[in-house]
C-alpha positions as CSV (number, residue, x, y, z in Angstrom):
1,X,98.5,105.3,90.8
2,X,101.9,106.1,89.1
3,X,104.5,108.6,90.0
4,X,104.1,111.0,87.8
5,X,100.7,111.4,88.5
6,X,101.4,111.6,92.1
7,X,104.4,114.3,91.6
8,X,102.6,116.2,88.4
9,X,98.7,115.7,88.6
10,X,98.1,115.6,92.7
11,X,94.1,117.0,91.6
12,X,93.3,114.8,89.3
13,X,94.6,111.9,91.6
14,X,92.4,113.0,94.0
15,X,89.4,113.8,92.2
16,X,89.1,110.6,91.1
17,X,90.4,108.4,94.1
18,X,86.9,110.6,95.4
19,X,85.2,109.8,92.5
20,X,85.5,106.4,93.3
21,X,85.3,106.1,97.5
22,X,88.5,105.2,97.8
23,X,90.1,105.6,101.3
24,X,94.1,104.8,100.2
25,X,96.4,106.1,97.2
26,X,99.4,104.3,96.7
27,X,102.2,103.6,94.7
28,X,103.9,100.2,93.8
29,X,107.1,101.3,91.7
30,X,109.7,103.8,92.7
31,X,111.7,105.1,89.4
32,X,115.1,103.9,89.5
33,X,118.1,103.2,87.3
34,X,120.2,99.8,87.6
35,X,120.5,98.6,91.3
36,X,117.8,100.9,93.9
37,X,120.4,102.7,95.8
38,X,120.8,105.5,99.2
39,X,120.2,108.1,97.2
40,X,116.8,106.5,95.3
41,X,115.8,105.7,99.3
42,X,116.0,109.1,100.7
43,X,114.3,110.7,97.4
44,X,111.5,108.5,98.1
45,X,111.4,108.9,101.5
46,X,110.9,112.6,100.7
47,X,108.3,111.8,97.7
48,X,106.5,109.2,100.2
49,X,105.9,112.2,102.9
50,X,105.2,115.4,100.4
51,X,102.4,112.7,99.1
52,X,101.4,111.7,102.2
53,X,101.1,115.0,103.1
54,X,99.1,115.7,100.2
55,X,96.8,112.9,100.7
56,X,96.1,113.6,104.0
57,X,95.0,117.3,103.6
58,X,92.6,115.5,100.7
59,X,91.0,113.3,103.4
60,X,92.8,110.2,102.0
61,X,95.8,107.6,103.2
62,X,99.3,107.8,100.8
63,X,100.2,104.3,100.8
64,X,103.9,102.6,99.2
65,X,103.4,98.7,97.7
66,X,107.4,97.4,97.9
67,X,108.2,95.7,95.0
68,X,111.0,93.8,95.7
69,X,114.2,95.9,94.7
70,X,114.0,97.7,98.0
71,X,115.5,95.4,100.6
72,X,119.1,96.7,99.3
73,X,121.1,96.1,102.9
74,X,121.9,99.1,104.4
75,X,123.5,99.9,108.1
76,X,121.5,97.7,110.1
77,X,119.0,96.6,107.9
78,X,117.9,97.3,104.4
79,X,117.2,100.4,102.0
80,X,113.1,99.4,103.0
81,X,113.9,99.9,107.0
82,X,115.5,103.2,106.1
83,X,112.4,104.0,103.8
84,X,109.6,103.0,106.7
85,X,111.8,104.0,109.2
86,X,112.0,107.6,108.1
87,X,108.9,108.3,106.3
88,X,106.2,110.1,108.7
89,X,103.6,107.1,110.1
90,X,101.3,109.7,110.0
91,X,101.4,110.6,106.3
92,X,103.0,106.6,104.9
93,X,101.5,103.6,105.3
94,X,102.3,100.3,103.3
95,X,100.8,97.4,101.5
96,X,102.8,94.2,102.4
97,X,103.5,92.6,98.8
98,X,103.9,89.1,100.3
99,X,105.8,87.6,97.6
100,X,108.3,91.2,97.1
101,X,109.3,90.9,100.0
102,X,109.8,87.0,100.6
103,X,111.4,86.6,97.1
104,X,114.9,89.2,98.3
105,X,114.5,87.7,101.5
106,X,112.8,89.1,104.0
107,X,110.6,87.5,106.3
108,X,107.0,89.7,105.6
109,X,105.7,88.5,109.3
110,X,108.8,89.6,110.7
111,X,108.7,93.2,108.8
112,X,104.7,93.6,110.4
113,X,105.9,93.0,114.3
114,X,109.0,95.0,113.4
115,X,107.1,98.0,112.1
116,X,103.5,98.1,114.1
117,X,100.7,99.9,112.5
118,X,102.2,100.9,109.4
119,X,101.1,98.2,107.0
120,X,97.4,98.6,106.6
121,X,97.0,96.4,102.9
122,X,99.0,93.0,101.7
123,X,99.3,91.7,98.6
124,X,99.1,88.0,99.0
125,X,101.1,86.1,96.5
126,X,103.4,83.2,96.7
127,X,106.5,81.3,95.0
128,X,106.5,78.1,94.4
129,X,109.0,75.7,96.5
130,X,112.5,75.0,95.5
131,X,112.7,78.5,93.9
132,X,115.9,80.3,95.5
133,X,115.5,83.4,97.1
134,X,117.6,86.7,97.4
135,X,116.7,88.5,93.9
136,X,116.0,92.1,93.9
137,X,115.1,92.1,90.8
138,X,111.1,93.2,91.7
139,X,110.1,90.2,88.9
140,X,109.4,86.7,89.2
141,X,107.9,84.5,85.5
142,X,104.4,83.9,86.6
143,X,105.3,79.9,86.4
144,X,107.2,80.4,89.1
145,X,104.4,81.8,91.8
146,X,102.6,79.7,93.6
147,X,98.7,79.0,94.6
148,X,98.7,80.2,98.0
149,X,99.3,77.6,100.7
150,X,101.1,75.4,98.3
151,X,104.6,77.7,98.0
152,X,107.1,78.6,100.3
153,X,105.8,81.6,102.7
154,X,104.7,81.2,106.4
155,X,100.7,81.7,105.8
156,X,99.8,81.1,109.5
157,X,102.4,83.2,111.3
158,X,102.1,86.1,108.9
159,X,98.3,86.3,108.8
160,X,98.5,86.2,112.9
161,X,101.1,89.3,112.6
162,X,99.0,90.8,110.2
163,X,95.5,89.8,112.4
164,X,97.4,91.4,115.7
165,X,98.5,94.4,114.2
166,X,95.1,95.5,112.3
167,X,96.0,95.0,108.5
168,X,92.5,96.0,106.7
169,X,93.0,95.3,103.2
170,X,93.7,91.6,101.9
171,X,94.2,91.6,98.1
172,X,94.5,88.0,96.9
173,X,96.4,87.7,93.5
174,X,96.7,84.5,91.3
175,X,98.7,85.1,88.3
């Protein structure tokens, strides 16, 4: 769903994520200006748990879909640590977009054993070989994704990471 309906219309969000027997609500764009920053991070992080929060007492999972312009580095890590690291695993979960995060340059399998149990849905989606990483721009020209298996990402180890820690969504896109 989008953000203002998260922040604005919570009810109606709800109503009809019942309505249609859905278990998870999420969100797969932050609102930003220019380059995602600290202070973008922590707002979310504080978005991501009053959602959560909301969610929950609904009976239903808040989930945040990364989108690519996260993976900012940040201390020891990134903007996206910060955001996983500090939102409650209780009230956050996330859906692994395969090809957000591979495209800025993070290893998704990596990101599954680093953080266990909170990615419950991925996103699978590829880029095609040759095509440089390290973009944060959250956009890649369709021409440029890949049929799965036939791009650049680790299918084999990141499905095992995503097997051992429980993953229960698989969303296949070809675009």
């Amino acid at each position: 769903v989008g953000y203002d309906d998260l922040k604005k219309r919570p009810d109606s969000v709800i109503a009809n994520a019942k309505a249609l027997g859905a278990k998870y609500v999420g969100l797969a764009w932050y609102p930003h200006q220019g380059a995602f920053k600290e202070s973008d991070a922590r707002q979310a992080i504080a978005d991501f748990n009053s959602f959560g929060k909301t969610m929950k007492d609904a009976g239903l999972q808040f989930f945040y879909h990364n989108h690519g312009y996260e993976p900012v580095p940040f201390g020891d890590g990134t903007l996206y640590d910060l955001i996983v690291r500090e939102t409650d695993p209780n009230l956050v979960k996330f859906e692994l977009d395969v090809l957000w995060a591979y495209l800025p340059g993070v290893d998704p399998a990596a990101m599954i054993r680093k953080y266990p149990g909170r990615f419950k849905l991925m996103h699978i989606k590829d880029m095609k070989p040759g095509i440089a990483r390290g973009s944060l721009s959250g956009g890649l020209p369709a021409e440029q994704q890949a049929v799965i298996g036939q791009g650049q990402v680790n299918w084999p180890d990141l499905l095992s990471a995503a097997e051992k820690d429980g993953l229960e969504y698989y969303y296949l896109e070809d675009e």
